[in-house]
C-alpha positions, 0 to 999 in steps of 0.5 A: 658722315652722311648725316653730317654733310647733310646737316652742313648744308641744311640752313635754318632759316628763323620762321617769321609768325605773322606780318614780317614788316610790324611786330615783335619779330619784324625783319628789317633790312639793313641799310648798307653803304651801298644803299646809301651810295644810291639815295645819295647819287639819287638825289643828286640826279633829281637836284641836276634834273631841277636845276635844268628845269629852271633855266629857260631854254628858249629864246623869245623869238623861238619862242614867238615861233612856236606860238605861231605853229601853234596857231597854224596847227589849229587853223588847220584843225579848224579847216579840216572840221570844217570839211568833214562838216561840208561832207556830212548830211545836214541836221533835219527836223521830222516836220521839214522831211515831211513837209512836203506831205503838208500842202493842204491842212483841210479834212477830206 
């Protein structure tokens, strides 16, 4: 009796050899109604999701603002670099931060 109740619940699972996706003993899974439930309700959602994408939401005259926020964010992008370029050293050449030492060019 104990062997049975332990045979009962042991389930032999078939061992697959090799890949399970190609083969003579591939495993496919079924393809059920649910599934096809969710691909359909899948593409329907993309189909909606386009449908919105095609129609403009914007009028022309948010649309001319948004274009005048644009440029007034680059202007001040523009400003600020040139702040930060006012307070940086300026770019100097080897000759000119020793020029000073070049008053004469005759040998002593």
């Amino acid at each position: 009796m104990f062997l049975t109740r332990v045979m009962l619940f042991y389930v032999r699972r078939r061992r697959i050899p090799g890949k399970i996706d190609i083969g003579k003993h591939q495993l496919v899974k079924p393809v059920t109604a649910s599934m096809k439930a969710k691909a359909l309700a899948s593409l329907l959602q993309e189909k909606y999701n386009l449908s919105l994408i095609e129609r403009s939401f914007l009028t022309e005259e948010e649309e001319t603002s948004y274009d005048d926020s644009a440029q007034r964010a680059e202007e001040f992008l523009r400003l600020r670099d040139e702040q930060i370029l006012k307070k940086m050293f300026k770019n100097y050449t080897m000759e000119e931060h020793l020029g000073h030492l070049n008053i004469s060019k005759k040998w002593e």
